[in-house]
C-alpha positions in Angstrom: 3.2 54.1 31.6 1.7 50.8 31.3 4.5 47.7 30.9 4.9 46.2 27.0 3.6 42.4 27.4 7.0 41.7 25.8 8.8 42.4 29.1 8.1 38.9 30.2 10.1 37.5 27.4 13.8 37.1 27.7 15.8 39.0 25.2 15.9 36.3 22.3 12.1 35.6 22.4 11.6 39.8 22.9 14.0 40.7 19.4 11.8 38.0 17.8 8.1 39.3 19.0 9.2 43.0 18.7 11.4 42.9 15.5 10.4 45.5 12.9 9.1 48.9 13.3 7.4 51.7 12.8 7.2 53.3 8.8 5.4 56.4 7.7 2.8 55.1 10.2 2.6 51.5 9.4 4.8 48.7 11.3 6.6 47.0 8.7 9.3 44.2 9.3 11.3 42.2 6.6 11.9 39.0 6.5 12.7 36.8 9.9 13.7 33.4 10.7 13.2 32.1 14.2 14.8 29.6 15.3 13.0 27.7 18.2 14.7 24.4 19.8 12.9 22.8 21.7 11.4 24.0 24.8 12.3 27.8 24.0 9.0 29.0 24.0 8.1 29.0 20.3 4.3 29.2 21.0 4.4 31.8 23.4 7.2 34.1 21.5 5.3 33.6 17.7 1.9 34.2 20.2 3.8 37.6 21.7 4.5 38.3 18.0 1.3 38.6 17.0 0.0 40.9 19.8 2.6 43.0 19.2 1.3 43.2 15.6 -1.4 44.4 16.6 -0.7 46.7 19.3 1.2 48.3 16.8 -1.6 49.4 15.0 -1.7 45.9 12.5 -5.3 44.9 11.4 -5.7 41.6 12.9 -7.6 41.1 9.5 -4.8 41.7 7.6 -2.8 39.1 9.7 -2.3 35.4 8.2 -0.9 33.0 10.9 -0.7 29.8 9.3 -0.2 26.2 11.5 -0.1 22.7 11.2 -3.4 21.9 12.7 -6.5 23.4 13.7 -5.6 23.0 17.3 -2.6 24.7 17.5 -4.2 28.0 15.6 -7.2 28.0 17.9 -4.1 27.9 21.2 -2.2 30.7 19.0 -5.6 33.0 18.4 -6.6 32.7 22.0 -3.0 33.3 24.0 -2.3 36.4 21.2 -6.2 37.8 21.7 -5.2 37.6 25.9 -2.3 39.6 25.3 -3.7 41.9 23.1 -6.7 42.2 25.7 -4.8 42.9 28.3 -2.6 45.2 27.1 -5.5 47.4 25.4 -7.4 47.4 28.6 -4.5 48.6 30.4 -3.7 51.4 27.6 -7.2 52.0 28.3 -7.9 51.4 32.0 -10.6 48.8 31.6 -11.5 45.4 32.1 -10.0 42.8 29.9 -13.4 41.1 29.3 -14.1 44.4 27.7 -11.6 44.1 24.6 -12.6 41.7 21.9 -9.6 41.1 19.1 -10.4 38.8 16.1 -7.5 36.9 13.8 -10.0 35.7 10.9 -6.9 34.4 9.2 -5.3 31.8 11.4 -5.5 28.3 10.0 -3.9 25.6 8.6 -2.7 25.3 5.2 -5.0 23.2 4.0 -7.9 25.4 5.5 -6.8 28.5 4.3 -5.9 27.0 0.7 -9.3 26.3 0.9 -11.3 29.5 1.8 -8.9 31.1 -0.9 -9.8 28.8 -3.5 -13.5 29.5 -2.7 -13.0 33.0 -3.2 -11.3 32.6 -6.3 -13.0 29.7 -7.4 -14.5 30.6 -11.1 -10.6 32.3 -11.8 -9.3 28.8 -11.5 -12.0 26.9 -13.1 -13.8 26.1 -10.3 -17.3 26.3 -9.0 -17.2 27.4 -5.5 -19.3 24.8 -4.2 -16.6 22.2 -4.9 -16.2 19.4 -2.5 -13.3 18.6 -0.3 -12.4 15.0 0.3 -11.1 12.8 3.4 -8.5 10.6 3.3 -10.6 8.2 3.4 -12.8 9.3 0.3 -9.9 9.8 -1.4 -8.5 6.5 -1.9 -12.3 5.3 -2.3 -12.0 7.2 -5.4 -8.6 6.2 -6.5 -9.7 2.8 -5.9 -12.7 2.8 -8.4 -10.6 4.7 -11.4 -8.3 1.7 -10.7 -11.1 -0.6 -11.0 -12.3 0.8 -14.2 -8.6 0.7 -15.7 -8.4 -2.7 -15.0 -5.2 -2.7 -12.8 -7.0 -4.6 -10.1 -7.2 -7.7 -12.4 -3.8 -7.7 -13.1 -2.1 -11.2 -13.1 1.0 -9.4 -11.1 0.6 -7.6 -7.6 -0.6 -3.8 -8.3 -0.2 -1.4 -4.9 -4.0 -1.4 -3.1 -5.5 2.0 -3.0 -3.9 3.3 -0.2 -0.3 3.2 -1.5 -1.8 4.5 -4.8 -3.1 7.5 -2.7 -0.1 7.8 -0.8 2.3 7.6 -4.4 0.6 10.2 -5.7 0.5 12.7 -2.5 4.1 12.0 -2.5 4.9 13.3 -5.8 2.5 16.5 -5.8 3.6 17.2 -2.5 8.2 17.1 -3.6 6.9 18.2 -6.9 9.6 15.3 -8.5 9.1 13.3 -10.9 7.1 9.8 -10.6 10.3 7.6 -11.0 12.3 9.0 -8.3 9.1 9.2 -6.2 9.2 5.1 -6.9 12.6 5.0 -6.7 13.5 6.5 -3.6 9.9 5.2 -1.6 8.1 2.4 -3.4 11.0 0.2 -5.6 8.8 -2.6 -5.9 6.3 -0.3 -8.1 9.4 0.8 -10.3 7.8 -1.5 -13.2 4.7 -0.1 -13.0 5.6 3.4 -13.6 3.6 3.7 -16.7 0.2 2.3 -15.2 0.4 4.3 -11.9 1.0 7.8 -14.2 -2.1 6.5 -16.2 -4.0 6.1 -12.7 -3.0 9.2 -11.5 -3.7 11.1 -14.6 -7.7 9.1 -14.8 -8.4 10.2 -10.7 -7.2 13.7 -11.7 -9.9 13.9 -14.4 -12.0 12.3 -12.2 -11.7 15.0 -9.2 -12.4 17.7 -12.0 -15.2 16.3 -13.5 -16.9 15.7 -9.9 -15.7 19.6 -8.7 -13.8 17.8 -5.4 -10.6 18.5 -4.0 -8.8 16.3 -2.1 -6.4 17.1 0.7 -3.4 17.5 -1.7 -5.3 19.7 -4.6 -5.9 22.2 -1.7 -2.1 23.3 -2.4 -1.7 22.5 -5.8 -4.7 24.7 -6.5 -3.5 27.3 -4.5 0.1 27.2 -5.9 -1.5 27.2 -9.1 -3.5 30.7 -8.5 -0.4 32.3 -7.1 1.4 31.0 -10.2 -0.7 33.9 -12.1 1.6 37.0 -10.9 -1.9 39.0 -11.2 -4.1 36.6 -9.2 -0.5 36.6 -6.9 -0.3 40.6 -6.4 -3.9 40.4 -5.2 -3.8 37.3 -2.9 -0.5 39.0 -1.6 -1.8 42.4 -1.1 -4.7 40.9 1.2 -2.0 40.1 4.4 0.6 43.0 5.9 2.1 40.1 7.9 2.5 36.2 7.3 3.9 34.4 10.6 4.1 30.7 10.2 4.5 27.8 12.9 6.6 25.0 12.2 8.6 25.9 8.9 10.9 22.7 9.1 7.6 20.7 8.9 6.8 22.5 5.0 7.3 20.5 2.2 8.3 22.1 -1.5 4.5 23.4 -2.4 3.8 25.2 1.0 7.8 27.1 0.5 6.4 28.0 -2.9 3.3 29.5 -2.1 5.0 31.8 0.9 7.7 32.6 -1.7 4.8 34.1 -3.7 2.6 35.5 -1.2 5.3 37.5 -0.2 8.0 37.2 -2.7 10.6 40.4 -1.6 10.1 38.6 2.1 8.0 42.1 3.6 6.1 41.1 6.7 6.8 37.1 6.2 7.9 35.4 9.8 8.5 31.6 9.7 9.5 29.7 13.2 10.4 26.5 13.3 13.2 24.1 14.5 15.6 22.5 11.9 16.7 20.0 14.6 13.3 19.0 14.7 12.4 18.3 11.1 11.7 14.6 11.3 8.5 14.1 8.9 10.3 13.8 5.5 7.9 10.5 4.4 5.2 12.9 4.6 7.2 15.0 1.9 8.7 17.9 4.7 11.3 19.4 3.5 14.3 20.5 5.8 16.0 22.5 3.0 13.0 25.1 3.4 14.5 26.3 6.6 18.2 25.8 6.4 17.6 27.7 3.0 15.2 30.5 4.0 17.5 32.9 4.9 19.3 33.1 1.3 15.9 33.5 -0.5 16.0 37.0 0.1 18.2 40.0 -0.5 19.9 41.0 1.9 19.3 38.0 3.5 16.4 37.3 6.3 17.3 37.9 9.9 17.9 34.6 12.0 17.1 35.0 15.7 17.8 31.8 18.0 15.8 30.9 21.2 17.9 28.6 23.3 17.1 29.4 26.9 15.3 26.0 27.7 12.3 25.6 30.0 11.3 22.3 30.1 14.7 20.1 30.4 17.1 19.6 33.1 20.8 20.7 31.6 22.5 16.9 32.0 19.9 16.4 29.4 20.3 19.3 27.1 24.2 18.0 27.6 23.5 15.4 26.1 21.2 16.5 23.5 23.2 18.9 22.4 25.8 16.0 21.7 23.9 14.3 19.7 22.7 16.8 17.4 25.9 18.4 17.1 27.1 16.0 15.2 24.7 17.2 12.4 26.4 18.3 9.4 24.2 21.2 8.2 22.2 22.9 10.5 21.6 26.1 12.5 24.2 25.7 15.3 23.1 26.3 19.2 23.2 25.5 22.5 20.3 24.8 24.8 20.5 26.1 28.6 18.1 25.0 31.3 16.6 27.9 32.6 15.7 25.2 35.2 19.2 24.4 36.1 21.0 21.1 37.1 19.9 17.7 37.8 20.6 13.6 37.2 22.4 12.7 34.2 20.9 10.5 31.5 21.3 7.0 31.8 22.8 4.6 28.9 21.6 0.9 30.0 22.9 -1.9 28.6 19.9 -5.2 28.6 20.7 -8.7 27.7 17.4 -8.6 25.4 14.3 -7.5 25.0 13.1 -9.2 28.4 15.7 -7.7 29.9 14.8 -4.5 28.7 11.0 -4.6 29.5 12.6 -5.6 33.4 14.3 -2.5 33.4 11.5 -0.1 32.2 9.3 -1.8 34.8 11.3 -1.5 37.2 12.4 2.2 37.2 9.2 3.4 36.0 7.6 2.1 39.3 10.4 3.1 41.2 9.8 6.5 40.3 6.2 6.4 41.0 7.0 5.4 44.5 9.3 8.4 44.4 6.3 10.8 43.7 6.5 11.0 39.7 2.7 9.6 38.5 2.8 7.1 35.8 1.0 9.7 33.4 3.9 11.6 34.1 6.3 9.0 32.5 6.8 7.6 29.0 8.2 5.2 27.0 9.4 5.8 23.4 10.2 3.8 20.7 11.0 4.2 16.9 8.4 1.7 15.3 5.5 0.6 17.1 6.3 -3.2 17.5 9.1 -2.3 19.4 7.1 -2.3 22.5 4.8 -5.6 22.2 7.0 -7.3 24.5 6.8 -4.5 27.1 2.8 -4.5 26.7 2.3 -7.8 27.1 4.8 -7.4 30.4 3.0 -4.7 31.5 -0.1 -6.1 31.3 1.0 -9.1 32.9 1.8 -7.3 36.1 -1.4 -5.0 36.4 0.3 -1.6 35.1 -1.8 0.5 33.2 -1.1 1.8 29.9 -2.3 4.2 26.6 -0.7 3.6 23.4 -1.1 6.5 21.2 -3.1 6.2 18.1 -6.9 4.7 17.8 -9.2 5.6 15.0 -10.3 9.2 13.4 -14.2 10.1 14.1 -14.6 10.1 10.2 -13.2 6.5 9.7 -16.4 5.3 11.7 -19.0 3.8 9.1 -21.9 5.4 10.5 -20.4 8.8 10.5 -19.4 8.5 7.0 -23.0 7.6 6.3 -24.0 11.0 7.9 -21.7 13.3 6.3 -21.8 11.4 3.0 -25.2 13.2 3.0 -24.4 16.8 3.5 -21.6 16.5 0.8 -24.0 15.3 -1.5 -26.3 18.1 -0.9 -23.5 20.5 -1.2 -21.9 19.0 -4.5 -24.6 17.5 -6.6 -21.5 16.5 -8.5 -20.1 14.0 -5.7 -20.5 10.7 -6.9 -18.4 9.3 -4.1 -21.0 10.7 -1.7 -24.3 9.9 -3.6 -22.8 6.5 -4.3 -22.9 5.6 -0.4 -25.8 7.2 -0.1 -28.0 5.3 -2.7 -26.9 2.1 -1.1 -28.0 3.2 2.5 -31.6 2.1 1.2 -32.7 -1.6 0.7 -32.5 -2.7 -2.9 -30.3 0.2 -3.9 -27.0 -1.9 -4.9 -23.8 -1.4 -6.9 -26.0 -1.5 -10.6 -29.2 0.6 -9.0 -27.1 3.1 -7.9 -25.4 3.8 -11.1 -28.0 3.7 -13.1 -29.5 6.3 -10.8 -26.6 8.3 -10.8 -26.7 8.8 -15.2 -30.0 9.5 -14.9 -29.5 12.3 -12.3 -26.1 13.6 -14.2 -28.6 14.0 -17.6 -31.0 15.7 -15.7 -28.1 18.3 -14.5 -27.6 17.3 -11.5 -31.4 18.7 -10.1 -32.4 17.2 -7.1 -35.7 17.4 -8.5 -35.4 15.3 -11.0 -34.5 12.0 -8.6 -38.6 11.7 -7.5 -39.0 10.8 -11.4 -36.3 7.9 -10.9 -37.7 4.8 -10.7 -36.4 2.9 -7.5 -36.4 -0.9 -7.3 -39.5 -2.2 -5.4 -37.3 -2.6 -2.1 -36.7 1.2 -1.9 -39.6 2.6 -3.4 -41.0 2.9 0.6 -38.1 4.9 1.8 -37.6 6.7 -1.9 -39.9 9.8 -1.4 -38.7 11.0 2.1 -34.7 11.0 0.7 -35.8 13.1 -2.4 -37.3 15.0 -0.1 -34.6 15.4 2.4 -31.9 16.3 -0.3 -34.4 18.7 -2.2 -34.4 20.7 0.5 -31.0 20.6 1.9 -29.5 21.6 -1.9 -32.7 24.2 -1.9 -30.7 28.0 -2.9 -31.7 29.5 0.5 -31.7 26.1 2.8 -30.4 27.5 6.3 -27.3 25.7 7.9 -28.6 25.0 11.3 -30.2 22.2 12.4 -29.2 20.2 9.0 -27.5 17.5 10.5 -30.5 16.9 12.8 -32.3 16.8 9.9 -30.1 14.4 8.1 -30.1 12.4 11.2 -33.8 11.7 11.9 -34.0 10.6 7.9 -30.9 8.5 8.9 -32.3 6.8 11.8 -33.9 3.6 10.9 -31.3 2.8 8.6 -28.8 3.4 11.1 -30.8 0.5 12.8 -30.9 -1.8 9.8 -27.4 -1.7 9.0 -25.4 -1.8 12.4 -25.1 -3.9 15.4 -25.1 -1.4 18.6 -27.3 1.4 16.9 -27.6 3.4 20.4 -24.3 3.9 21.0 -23.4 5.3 17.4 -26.4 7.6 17.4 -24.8 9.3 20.2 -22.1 9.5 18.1 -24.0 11.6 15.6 -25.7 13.5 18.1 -22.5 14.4 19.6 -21.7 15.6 15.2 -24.8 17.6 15.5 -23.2 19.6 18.4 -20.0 19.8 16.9 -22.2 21.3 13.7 -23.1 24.0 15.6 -19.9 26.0 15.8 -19.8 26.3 12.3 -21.1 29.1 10.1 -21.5 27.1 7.1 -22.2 23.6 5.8 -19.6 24.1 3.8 -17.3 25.2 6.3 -18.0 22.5 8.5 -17.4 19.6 6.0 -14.4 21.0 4.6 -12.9 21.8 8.3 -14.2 18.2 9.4 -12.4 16.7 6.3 -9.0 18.6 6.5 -8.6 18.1 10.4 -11.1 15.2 11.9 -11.7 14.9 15.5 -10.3 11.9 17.0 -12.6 9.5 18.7 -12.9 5.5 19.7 -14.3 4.4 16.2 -18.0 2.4 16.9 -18.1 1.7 20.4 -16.5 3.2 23.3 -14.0 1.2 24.6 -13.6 -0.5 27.8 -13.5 2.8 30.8 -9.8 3.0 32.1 -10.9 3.2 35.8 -6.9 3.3 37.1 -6.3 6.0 39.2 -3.2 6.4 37.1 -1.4 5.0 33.6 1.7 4.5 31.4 2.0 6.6 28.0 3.9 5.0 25.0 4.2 6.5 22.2 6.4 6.3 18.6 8.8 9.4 18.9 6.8 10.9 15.8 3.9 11.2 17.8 5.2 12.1 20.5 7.1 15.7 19.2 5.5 18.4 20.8 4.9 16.5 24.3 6.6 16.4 27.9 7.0 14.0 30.7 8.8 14.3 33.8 10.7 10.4 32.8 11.3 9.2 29.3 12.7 6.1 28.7 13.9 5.3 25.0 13.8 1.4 23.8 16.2 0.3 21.6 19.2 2.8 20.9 20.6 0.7 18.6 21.6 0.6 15.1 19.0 -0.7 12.7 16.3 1.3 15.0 18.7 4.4 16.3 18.7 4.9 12.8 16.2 2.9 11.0 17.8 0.2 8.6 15.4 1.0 6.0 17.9 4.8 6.4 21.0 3.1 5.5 23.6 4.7 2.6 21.2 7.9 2.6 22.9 10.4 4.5 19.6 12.9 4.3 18.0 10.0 5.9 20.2 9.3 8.1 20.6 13.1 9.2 16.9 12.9 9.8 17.3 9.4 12.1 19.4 11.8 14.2 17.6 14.4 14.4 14.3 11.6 15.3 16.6 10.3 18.2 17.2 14.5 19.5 13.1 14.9 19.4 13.3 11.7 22.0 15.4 13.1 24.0 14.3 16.7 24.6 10.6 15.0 25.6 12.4 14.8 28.9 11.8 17.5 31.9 13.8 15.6 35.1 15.2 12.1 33.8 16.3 10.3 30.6 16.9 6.6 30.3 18.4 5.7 26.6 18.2 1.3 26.9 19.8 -0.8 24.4 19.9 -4.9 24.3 22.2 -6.8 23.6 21.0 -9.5 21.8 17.9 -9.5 19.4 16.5 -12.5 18.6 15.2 -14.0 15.3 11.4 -14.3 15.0 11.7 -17.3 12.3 12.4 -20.1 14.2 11.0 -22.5 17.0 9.1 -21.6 20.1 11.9 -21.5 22.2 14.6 -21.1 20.0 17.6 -19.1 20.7 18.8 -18.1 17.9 19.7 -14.3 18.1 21.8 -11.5 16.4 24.1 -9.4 18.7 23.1 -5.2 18.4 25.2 -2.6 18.3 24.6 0.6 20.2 23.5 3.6 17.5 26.1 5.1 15.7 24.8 8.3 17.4 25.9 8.0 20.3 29.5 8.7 20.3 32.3 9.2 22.7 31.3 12.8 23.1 27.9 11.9 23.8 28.9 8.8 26.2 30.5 11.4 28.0 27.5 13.2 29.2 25.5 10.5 30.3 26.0 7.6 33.1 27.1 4.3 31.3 25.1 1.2 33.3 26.3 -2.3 31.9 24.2 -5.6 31.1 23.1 -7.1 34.7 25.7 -10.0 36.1 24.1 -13.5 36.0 26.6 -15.1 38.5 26.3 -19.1 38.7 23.8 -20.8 41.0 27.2 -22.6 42.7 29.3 -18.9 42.6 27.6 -17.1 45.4 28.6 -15.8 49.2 28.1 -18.7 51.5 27.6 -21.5 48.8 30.4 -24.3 49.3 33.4 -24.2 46.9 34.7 -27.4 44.8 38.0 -28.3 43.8 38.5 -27.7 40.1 38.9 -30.6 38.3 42.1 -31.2 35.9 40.3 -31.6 32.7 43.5 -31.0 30.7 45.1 -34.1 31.7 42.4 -35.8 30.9 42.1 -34.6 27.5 45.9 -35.0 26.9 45.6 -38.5 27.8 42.9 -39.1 24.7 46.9 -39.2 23.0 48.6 -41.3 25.3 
C-alpha cells in the first residue's frame, strides 16, 4: 500500500491536514481552528490539507482557499496540486507529470469577492462589466467629489485625498461608526465629522453611477449579497470546504462573510497566528481568531502547531517570554526542531552612533564567519529609525536594500495604458476616459468634460465620439482613438493582443509626454506579456488592480553590482521572512511600543505582539540593541541636548533571563589607561573651604 503524503507531517500538523472524515460517502469536517506560530509549518500543513481534500474524494472545484495575496494562493495551489499528483500517480502507478489537479477557487478576498459579484452582478444592482479601481484611482476619485463639494477651498485645513480614502476604508472595513473611526485614528478631523460623511456619502453615489468598485466595495458588496439568506444558501452551497490563510489578519467584514458562507461552521478551516496579528491600522481584527472557536456549537476544534523549524530554542526562549506576557491569547510553547544554539543578545548603546557601530560591526563579523550579508537583517519599528545606520553604512561601502519602492501601477505611463482598457471595458469610467481625453494635444480639463456629456447623452456608444467635435489640436490624432476604442468595446472584440493594440495607438504620445520614452515602453511591453496569462480583459484589470506587481517606477534604478547586501526592513514588512541574523534597533519604550500606543491596552497588546514577529525572523542569532540616550532633532548642529531611553516595558525580568545582557561600551579617560603616567590628586576641598576663610 502506497504511504498517505501526511506521514511526513508531525502529529499536530497531521490532526490538522487529516481532521474530518468520511460520511455516507462524502468527507465532511466541522469547524477547525489551526493555530500556527511561527515557523510551524502553516503553508505546508493548510497545503497537506487540501490534498487530502481531495484525495478524499473532494471536487477541487468545490474547494475555496482563500489568502492574503495572489502570491501566496498561486504557492498554496501548486505545493497542494504536487501532493495531490503524487499521491494519485502512486494510487495509480504512473508518472506524476501525468496527473493534472485544478483549484479554480483559490484567491484572495478581494479577487474572489470579485468573480462573485460578476456572477451575481444584475441580483445586486450591478452590471457585470463594472470596473474595479486602484488605490490609486480611488483617491483620484475621492479627490474630485471633494473638489466639487468645495472642501478644498476651505479657509481651515481639510485631510488631502489620501487620508479621505484611507478614513473611509477604515470605517467600512470595522463597520463602526465615523466618530470613533476619527476618534480613535484621525482626532484632528473630529470637527469635520459632518463634511467627511457628506464626502463619503457623494463618492459612494459617485462609484454607483460610474458602475466601479473600488478595493473596499469588493467586500461590502459581497457582505451585502450574503446578507440575502437566499442569495447566501446558494453562494454557500457552491464550496464543500472553506480553508483560509491568515485569519488573525481578517478584519470585521471578511469574519462576516465566512460566518455566512458557512454559518453552522461545516467544512470551514481558518489558520492563522493570534501572536502574529499586528496589522490592526489596516482594520485586522484579532478578536476574529481568539473568538472563532465560540461562534459555533459545540465549539470549533483548536489544533496547535508548535514544533518550530526555523529558530534556534535560546530564541524561542526568549520569544516565548515575551509573548507570554500577553493577556488574551491562545497559549503555547515553541520547540526548535533544530535544537540548541547562542542566546539572544540585549545591548546596551550610548546612542544612535553607537548603535549603528554595533550593527556594523557584528554584521561584518558574521560575514567573515561565513553568514552572507543577504542572510542578515536589520529591523526597526518606523522607517526613520534607521537613517543614521544608512548613511553609516553607506559611508563605509556596505551594501544595502531597504524594503519598499513603487507599485508597477503608480508609474504614469502605465496608468496611461491601462486607463485605456478600463475605459473600453466600462464606458461608464469617467476616471479612466478623463486621463485618456487628456493624453491628446488640446484635450484639457474643459474639452474633456464637455466630451464626456456628450458621450454620457449618447449612452455611452463608442460610436457616437467620431461625431464629437475635437479642438483643432486633436482633431489629427481624433479619428485613430475612436477607432481604437470602437473596437476594443466592440461585443465580440477578442482579448489577446489588446494591449498591443493599445500600445502601438499609445506610442507617439508616450513620446510627447515623457522624458526617457524607451525605457518605459519596455515597461509596457513587459504589461503586454504579463496580459497574456490572463483569460480576460476583465480579469486582468481587476487582478492587476487588486494585487499590482511591484516594479522600480519610471526608470530602472542604478544595477546593484555587489556580490552581496544588507536587508532592512520595518517589522511589518518583514512578517513572513527569515534570516540567519536579525538585529532589532531601538528596544525601547516609545518605539518597543510605539508612543502614539500609549493608555490603549489593545494597542499596546498588539506593540507586543509587533516586537514577537521581530524576534521569531531569526534562524541562528538575535541581537535586541537599545541606546541610551536619544537626542533632540530641534536644536543646533552640534547640540547635545538629549533625552535618556528606557528599555521596552516588554522586556521583563523573565525575558532578561533568557538572553545575554551586554552593557554600554566603557569610555575610559585618555590619562586612565595601562602604561600612561599617574598624577597626584589635587586637594580641591581645601581649596574650596578656604573661599570661607
Amino acid at each position: 500500500m502506497a504511504a498517505s503524503p501526511l506521514d511526513a507531517l508531525n502529529d499536530a500538523q497531521r490532526a490538522a491536514a487529516g481532521f474530518g472524515a468520511a460520511n455516507a460517502g462524502r468527507f465532511t469536517a466541522g469547524p477547525l481552528l489551526v493555530i500556527a506560530g511561527a515557523g510551524t509549518g502553516k503553508t505546508n500543513t493548510l497545503a497537506h490539507r487540501v490534498a487530502n481534500l481531495v484525495l478524499e474524494g473532494v471536487d477541487p472545484a468545490r474547494i475555496l482557499l482563500l489568502t492574503f495575496t495572489r502570491r501566496a494562493a498561486e504557492e498554496m495551489t501548486r505545493r497542494a496540486e504536487r501532493i495531490v499528483a503524487a499521491a494519485l500517480a502512486a494510487r495509480r502507478g504512473s508518472s506524476p507529470a501525468t496527473v493534472a489537479v485544478r483549484l479554480p477557487w483559490a484567491g484572495t478576498f478581494h479577487s474572489i469577492g470579485n468573480r462573485l459579484l460578476r456572477l451575481h452582478a444584475n441580483e445586486v444592482g450591478l452590471e457585470p462589466s463594472f470596473s474595479v479601481l486602484d488605490r490609486a484611482d480611488s483617491a483620484d476619485l475621492i479627490d474630485v467629489v471633494r473638489h466639487e463639494l468645495g472642501l478644498s477651498a476651505r479657509e481651515q485645513r481639510f485631510p488631502r485625498k489620501d487620508t479621505c480614502l484611507a478614513i473611509y476604508s477604515h470605517r467600512v472595513n470595522t463597520q463602526r461608526a465615523l466618530k470613533a473611526t476619527l476618534e480613535d485614528c484621525w482626532p484632528w478631523c473630529l470637527e469635520l465629522e459632518r463634511e467627511l460623511n457628506d464626502l463619503c456619502r457623494a463618492y459612494v453615489l459617485r462609484k454607483q453611477s460610474e458602475q466601479a468598485l473600488d478595493y473596499d466595495d469588493l467586500l461590502l458588496y459581497w457582505h451585502g449579497l450574503l446578507g440575502e439568506p437566499r442569495l447566501a444558501k446558494s453562494v454557500g452551497a457552491l464550496f464543500d470546504h472553506v480553508l483560509v490563510d491568515e485569519y488573525q489578519d481578517t478584519n470585521v467584514l471578511q469574519a462576516q462573510i465566512l460566518m455566512a458562507l458557512k454559518p453552522d461552521g461545516a467544512g470551514l478551516t481558518v489558520v492563522g497566528d493570534d501572536a502574529q496579528s499586528i496589522y490592526s491600522f489596516r482594520a485586522a481584527a484579532v478578536d476574529n481568531i481568539l473568538d472563532f472557536p465560540q461562534q459555533f456549537t459545540p465549539p470549533a476544534q483548536v489544533i496547535a502547531l508548535e514544533e518550530n523549524y526555523r529558530s534556534t530554542q535560546p530564541i524561542l526562549d526568549a520569544a516565548n517570554a515575551v509573548i507570554g506576557g500577553a493577556e488574551r491569547q491562545y497559549r503555547k510553547n515553541l520547540r526548535a526542531h533544530r535544537g540548541d544554539g547562542a542566546r539572544p543578545c540585549l545591548v546596551t548603546v550610548t546612542d544612535d552612533r553607537g548603535q549603528a557601530d554595533y550593527v556594523i560591526a557584528e554584521v561584518l563579523k558574521a560575514r567573515e564567519a561565513g553568514v552572507m550579508l543577504m542572510q542578515q537583517a536589520v529591523l526597526f519599528r518606523s522607517s526613520s529609525h534607521s537613517d543614521f545606520l544608512e548613511i553609516e553604512l553607506t559611508r563605509r561601502n556596505i551594501p544595502f536594500v531597504k524594503y519598499g519602492g513603487l507599485k508597477f501601477l503608480e508609474a504614469a505611463h502605465v496608468k496611461d495604458l491601462l486607463a485605456v482598457l478600463r475605459w473600453a471595458d466600462n464606458p461608464r469610467n469617467r476616471i479612466a476616459a478623463f486621463r485618456v481625453l487628456q493624453l491628446l494635444p488640446g484635450m484639457g480639463p474643459s474639452n474633456s468634460q464637455r466630451c464626456l456629456e456628450e458621450f454620457a447623452r449618447a449612452g455611452g456608444s463608442f460610436a457616437s465620439l467620431g461625431q464629437f467635435r475635437a479642438p483643432a489640436a486633436a482633431q489629427a490624432d481624433w479619428p485613430a482613438l475612436c477607432a481604437l476604442l470602437a473596437a476594443l468595446g466592440a461585443p465580440g472584440a477578442q482579448w489577446p493582443g489588446q494591449v498591443e493594440q493599445v500600445l502601438g495607438w499609445y506610442r507617439p504620445h508616450l513620446e510627447r509626454h515623457y522624458e526617457a520614452a524607451g525605457v518605459r515602453a519596455g515597461d509596457l511591453e513587459q504589461l503586454a506579456r504579463i496580459a497574456g496569462g490572463y483569460v480576460s480583459r476583465e480579469r486582468f484589470l481587476s487582478e492587476l488592480a487588486l494585487d499590482p506587481t511591484s516594479a522600480s517606477g519610471n526608470h530602472a534604478g542604478p544595477p546593484l553590482l555587489d556580490e552581496d547586501y544588507l536587508v532592512l526592513s520595518t517589522v511589518h514588512s518583514a512578517k513572513g521572512q527569515e534570516w540567519r541574523s536579525v538585529y532589532l534597533l531601538n528596544v525601547n519604550d516609545g518605539n518597543f511600543p510605539s508612543e502614539f500606543a500609549a493608555g490603549k491596552p489593545e494597542l499596546l497588546e498588539e506593540e507586543r505582539r509587533l516586537l514577537y514577529v521581530a524576534m521569531t525572523r531569526a534562524r541562528d542569532a538575535l541581537h535586541l540593541v537599545t541606546p541610551l540616550k536619544y537626542y533632540i532633532t530641534q536644536q543646533p548642529r552640534f547640540g547635545d541636548a538629549h533625552v535618556y531611553g528606557a528599555p521596552s516595558r516588554f522586556l521583563t525580568a523573565e525575558v532578561r533571563r533568557t538572553l545575554d545582557v551586554i552593557g554600554p561600551p566603557s569610555t575610559p579617560d585618555a590619562t586612565d589607561r595601562a602604561g600612561a603616567p599617574t598624577m597626584p590628586p589635587i586637594d580641591l576641598g581645601s581649596r574650596m573651604r578656604a573661599l570661607w576663610d
